[in-house]
C-alpha positions in Angstrom: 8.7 -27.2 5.7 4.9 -28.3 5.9 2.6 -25.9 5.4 -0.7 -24.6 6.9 -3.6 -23.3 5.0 -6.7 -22.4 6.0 -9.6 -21.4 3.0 -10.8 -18.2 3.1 -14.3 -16.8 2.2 -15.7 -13.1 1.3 -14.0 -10.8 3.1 -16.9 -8.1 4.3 -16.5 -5.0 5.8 -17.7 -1.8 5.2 -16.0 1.7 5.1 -14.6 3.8 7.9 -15.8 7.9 8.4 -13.5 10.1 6.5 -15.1 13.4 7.6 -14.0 15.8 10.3 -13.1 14.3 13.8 -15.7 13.3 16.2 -15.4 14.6 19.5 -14.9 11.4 21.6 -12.9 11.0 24.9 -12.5 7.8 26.7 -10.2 4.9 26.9 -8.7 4.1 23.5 -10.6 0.8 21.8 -11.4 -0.9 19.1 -13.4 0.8 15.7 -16.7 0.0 16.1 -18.8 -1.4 13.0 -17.1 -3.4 9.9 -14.7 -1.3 8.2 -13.3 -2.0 4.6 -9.5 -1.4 5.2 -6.7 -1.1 1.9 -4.8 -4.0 0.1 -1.1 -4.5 0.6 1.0 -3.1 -2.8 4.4 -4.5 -3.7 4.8 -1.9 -6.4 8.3 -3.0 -7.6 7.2 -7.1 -7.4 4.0 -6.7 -9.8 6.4 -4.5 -12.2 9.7 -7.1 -11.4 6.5 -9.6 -13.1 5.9 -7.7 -15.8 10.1 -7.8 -16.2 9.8 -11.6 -16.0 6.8 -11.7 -18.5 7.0 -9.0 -20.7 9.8 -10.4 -22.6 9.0 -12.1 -26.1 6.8 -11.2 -29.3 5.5 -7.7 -30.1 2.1 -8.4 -29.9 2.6 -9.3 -26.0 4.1 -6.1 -25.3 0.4 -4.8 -27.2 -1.7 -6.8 -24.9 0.3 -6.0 -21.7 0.4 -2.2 -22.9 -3.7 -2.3 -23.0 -3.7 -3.5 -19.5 -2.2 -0.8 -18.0 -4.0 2.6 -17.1 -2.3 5.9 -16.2 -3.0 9.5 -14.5 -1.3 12.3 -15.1 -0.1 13.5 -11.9 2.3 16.2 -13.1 -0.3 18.0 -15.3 -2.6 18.1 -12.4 -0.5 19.3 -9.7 1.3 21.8 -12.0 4.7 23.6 -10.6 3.2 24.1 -7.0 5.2 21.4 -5.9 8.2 20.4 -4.3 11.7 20.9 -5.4 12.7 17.6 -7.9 15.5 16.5 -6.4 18.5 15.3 -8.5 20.5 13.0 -6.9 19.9 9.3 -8.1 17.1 8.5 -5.3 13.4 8.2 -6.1 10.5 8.5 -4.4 7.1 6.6 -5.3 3.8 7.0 -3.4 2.3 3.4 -3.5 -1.6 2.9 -2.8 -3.7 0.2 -2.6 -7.5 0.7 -4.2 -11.0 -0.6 -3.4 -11.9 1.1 -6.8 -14.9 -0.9 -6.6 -15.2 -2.5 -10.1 -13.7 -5.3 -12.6 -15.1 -7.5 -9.7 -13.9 -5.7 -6.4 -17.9 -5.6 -5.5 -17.8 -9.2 -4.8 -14.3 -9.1 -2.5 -16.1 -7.1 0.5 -20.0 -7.1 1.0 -21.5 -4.2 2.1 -23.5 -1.5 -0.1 -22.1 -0.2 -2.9 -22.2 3.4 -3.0 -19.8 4.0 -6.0 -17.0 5.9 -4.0 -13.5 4.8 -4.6 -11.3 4.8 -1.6 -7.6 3.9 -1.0 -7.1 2.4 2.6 -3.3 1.6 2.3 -0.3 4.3 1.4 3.1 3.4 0.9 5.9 5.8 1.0 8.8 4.1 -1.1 12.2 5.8 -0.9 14.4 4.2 -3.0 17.9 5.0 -2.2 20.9 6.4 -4.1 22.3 3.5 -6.4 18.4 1.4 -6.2 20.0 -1.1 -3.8 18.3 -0.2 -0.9 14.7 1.3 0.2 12.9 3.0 3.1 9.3 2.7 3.1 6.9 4.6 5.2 3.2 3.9 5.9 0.9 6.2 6.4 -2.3 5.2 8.7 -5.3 5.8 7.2 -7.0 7.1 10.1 -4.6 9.7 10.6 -6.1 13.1 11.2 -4.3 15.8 8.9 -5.1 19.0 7.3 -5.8 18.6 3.4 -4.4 21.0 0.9 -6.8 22.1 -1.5 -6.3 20.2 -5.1 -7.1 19.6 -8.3 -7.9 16.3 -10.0 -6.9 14.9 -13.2 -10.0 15.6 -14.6 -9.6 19.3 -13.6 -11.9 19.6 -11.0 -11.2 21.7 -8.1 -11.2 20.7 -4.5 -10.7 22.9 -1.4 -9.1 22.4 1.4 -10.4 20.6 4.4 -9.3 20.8 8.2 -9.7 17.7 10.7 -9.8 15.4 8.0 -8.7 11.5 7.6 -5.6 11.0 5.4 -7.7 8.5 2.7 -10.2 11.4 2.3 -7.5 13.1 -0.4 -8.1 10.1 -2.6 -11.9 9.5 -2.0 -12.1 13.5 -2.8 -9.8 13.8 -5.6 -8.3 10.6 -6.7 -4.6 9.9 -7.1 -4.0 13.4 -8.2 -5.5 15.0 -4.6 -3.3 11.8 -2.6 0.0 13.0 -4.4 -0.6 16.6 -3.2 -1.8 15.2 -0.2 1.2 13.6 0.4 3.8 16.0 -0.4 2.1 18.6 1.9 2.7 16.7 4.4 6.4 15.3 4.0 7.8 18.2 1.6 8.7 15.8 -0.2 8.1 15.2 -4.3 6.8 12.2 -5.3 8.2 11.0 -8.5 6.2 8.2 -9.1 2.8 6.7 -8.3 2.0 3.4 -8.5 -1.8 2.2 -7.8 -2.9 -1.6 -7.3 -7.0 -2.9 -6.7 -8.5 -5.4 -4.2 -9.3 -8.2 -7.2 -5.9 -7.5 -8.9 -3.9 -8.4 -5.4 -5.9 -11.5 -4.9 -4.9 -13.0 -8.3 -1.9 -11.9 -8.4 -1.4 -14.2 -4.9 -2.7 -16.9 -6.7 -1.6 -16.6 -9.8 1.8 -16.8 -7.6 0.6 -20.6 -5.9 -0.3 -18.6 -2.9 2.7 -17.0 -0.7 3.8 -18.4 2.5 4.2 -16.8 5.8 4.6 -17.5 9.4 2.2 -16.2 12.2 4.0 -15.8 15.2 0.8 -15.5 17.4 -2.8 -17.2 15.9 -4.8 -14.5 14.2 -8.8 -14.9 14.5 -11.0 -12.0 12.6 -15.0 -13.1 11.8 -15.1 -9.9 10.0 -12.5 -11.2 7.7 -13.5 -15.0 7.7 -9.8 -14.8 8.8 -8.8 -17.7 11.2 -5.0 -18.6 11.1 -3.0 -20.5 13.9 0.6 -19.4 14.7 3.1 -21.5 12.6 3.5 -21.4 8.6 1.3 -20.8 6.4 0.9 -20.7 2.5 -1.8 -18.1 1.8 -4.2 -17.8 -1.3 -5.0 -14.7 -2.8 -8.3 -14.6 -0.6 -7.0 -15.6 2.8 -3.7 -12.9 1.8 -6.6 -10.0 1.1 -7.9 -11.1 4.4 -4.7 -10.7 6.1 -3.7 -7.4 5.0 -7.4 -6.1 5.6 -7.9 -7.1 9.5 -7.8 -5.0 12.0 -9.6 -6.7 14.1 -7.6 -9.9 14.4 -4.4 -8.5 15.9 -2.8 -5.8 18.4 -5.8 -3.3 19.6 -8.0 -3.5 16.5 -6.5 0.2 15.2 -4.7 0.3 11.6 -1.1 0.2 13.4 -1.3 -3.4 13.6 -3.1 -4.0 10.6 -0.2 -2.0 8.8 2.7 -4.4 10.7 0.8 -7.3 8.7 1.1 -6.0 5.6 4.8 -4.7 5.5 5.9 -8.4 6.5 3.6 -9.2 3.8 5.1 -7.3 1.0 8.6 -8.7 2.5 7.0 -12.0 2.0 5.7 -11.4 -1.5 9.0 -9.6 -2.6 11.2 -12.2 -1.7 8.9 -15.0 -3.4 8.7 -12.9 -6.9 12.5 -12.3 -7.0 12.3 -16.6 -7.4 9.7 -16.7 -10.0 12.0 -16.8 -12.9 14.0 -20.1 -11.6 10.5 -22.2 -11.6 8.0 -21.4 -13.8 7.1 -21.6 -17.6 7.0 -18.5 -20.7 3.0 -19.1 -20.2 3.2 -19.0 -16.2 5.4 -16.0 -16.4 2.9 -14.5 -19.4 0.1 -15.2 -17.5 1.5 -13.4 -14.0 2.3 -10.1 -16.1 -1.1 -10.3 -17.3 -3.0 -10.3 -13.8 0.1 -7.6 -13.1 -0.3 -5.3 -15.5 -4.3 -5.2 -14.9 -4.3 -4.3 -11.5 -1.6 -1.5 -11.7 -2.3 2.1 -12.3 0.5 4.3 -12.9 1.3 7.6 -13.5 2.1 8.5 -16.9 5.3 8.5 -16.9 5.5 4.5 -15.9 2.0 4.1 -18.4 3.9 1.7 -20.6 5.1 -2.2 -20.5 9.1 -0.2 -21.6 8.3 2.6 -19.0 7.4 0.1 -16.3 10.2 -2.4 -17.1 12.6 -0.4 -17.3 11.4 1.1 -13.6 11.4 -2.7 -12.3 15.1 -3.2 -13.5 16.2 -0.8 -11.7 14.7 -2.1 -8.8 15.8 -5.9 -9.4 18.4 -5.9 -7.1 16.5 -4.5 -4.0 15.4 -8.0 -1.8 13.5 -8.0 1.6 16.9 -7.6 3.3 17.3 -4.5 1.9 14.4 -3.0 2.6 13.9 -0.7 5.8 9.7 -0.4 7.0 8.5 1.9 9.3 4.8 3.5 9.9 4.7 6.8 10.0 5.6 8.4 14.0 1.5 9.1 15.0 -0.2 9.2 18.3 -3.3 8.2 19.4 -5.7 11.4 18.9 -6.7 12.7 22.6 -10.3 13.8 20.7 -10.8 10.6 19.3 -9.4 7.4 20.5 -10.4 6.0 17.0 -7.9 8.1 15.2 -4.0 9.2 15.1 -2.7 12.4 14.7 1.3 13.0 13.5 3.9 12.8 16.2 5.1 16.3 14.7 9.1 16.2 16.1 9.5 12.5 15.1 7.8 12.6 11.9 9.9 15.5 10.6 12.9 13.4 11.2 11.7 10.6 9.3 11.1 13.2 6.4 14.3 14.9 7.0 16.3 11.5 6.7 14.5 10.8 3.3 15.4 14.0 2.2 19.2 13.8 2.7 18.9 10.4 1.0 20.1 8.9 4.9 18.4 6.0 6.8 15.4 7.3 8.8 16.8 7.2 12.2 15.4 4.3 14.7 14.6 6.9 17.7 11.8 8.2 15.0 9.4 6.1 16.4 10.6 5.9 19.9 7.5 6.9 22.7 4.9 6.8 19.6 2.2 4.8 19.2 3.5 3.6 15.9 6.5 2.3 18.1 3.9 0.3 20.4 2.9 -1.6 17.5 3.8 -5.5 17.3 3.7 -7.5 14.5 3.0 -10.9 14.6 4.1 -12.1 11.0 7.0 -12.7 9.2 8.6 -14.1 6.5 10.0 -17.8 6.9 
C-alpha cells in the first residue's frame, strides 16, 4: 500500500493551568492559547525492544543498564497503599514526560521555566495469564482532589482540592502521580513505567517511522501538523505531533487528542512485535539504545533483566488484544475547559479491573468520553 507523508517541523505549544478551577460558564469550546500536551507511551513495545536488543555480549547488557533511570515508588509511598493483590494480573501506571531536558527544549518552543510535567497517563491492566490488557486514560484536564504525598526525594506535599490530574506529577513527580492514582481508582499500581518527548520521537524513527491511516484529514498550525485522510507513514516528529494536537481533531479538548494516541500505540505495538523478522543485531542494538534512554522505571523494573523479563511476559499481548478506554468524565459545568469524573461509571471501570473482568462497555455510555471519535487507526 503507498504511503503518505507529510514532514513535520517544531512542534510549539506551551503549558495548560494546573491550579484550582476557574469559574467559567458558557458554551463548551476550544482551550484558548497553545498548550504543551503529553507523548503517547507503549510501555511494553520500548521494553518488547530492549527484549529484541538486549540479547548478546555482557558489556551490552552494561551500556543498556546505564541508560535506564529508576524511582522508588514503594519507599515513597510506604504501606499507606492499596491492598497488593495476588492473583497473576498486574497493574502499570504509564506516563508520558515533557521532562524538559536531553533535548526536549527544542521539541516544543515556548519558555522554559524548568517544571516537569506529564500530560499523558495510561492505566495498563494486564490480565490474568498476560494475554490480554485493559488500558484506561486518564485526561489531563480532569479536575480531582489530590491526596497529599511525598516524593522520592522525601519532600512533603499536601493535599490540594479543585486541582488538574497532571498537577500530582508537576508537584511531586512519579512518586505524587502513583498516589495520585491509586486514590482515585483504589487500585495498586505495581509498576510505573515513564517515557520523554525526545525519547518517543527517536524511537519512531529509529523504527522507519510507523504507518497509520487517518480516517478524516487532520490540520493543527500549533502542531505544524497537516495530514490528509488516507495512510500515512509517520516520523518521529510528525508522530509527536499527532499525539500532542488537540486542536486538529474533535472539539479541541484532550478527549480527542487521547483517541489519537490509543490507535497510536495500537499502531506502534503491532509494528514492534515485527521488528525481529527485518532488521539487523546493530538495528535491533541500536533501537534498545534509544529504548532504554527514554524509559524511567520504577525500581523494581530498573534493570536490562528486570525490564526483559517484564517485556516477555508481555510478548504475547498484540493490538487485538488490547481493550482502550478513557476514563468515564464529563464536561465540568464550572469550566467548560475541564472534565470532572463521571463518579457511577468510573467506579465500574475500577470495579471491573479489580475483579480482573473486562471493563464493561455501558461504562462510558452518556459520558463525554463516550462522545469522543477517533479518526485514526491502524491499517
Amino acid at each position: 500500500m503507498a504511503a503518505e507523508s507529510t514532514p513535520g517541523t517544531g512542534i510549539p505549544g506551551t503549558p495548560g493551568p494546573t491550579g484550582p478551577r476557574h469559574r467559567a460558564r458558557g458554551r463548551r469550546r476550544r482551550p484558548r492559547g497553545r498548550r504543551r500536551t503529553g507523548v503517547l507511551v507503549a510501555a511494553w513495545a520500548a521494553a518488547g525492544v530492549v527484549v529484541l536488543g538486549g540479547t548478546g555480549a555482557g558489556y551490552v547488557y552494561l551500556k543498556l543498564n546505564g541508560n535506564l533511570e529508576s524511582v522508588d515508588i514503594d519507599h515513597a509511598l510506604g504501606a499507606d497503599r492499596p491492598e497488593k493483590v495476588d492473583d497473576g494480573s498486574q497493574n502499570i501506571l504509564v506516563l508520558g514526560s515533557d521532562t524538559r531536558s536531553g533535548g526536549n527544549d527544542k521539541l516544543g518552543g515556548g519558555t522554559d521555566d524548568g517544571t516537569a510535567r506529564s500530560d499523558t497517563a495510561m492505566i495498563v491492566h494486564v490480565h490474568e495469564g498476560h494475554k490480554e490488557a485493559s488500558v484506561v486514560s486518564v485526561p489531563r484536564d480532569t479536575i480531582i482532589d489530590r491526596p497529599a504525598c511525598t516524593d522520592t526525594d522525601g519532600g512533603e506535599h499536601p493535599a490540594a482540592s479543585g486541582v488538574m490530574f497532571n498537577s500530582a506529577y508537576s508537584t511531586g513527580g512519579a512518586a505524587c502521580a502513583v498516589k495520585t492514582v491509586e486514590s482515585l481508582t483504589g487500585i495498586r499500581m505495581d509498576h510505573y513505567l515513564e517515557v520523554d518527548f525526545s525519547g518517543f520521537q527517536k524511537l519512531v524513527d529509529e523504527l522507519g517511522g510507523v504507518r497509520v491511516t487517518t480516517t478524516e484529514d487532520i490540520q493543527d498550525p500549533e502542531s505544524h501538523l497537516d495530514l490528509r485522510a488516507g495512510t500515512h507513514q509517520l516520523t518521529g516528529e510528525q508522530a509527536l505531533g499527532l499525539v500532542r494536537t488537540r486542536h486538529g481533531v474533535g472539539d479541541g479538548s484532550d478527549l480527542g487528542r487521547i483517541q489519537l494516541q490509543q490507535a497510536f500505540l495500537k499502531a506502534l505495538v503491532d509494528q514492534i512485535k515485527d521488528v525481529g523478522l527485518f532488521t539487523s543485531p546493530k538495528k535491533l542494538y541500536d533501537l534498545a539504545d534509544t529504548a532504554t534512554k527514554a524509559v524511567t522505571a520504577d525500581s523494581d523494573l530498573g534493570s536490562v533483566n528486570s525490564l526483559m523479563s517484564f517485556a516477555s511476559s508481555l510478548k504475547g499481548i498484540g493490538p487485538d488484544d488490547m481493550t482502550m478506554v478513557t476514563m468515564p468524565v464529563q464536561y465540568d459545568p464550572a469550566d467548560p475547559n475541564r472534565v470532572i469524573i463521571a463518579e457511577k461509571q468510573a467506579d465500574r471501570v475500577w470495579k471491573a479491573l479489580k475483579k480482573d473482568r473486562p471493563i464493561p462497555e455501558s461504562a462510558t455510555e452518556g459520558t463525554a468520553t463516550g462522545e469522543a471519535k477517533g479518526v485514526v487507526s491502524a491499517p
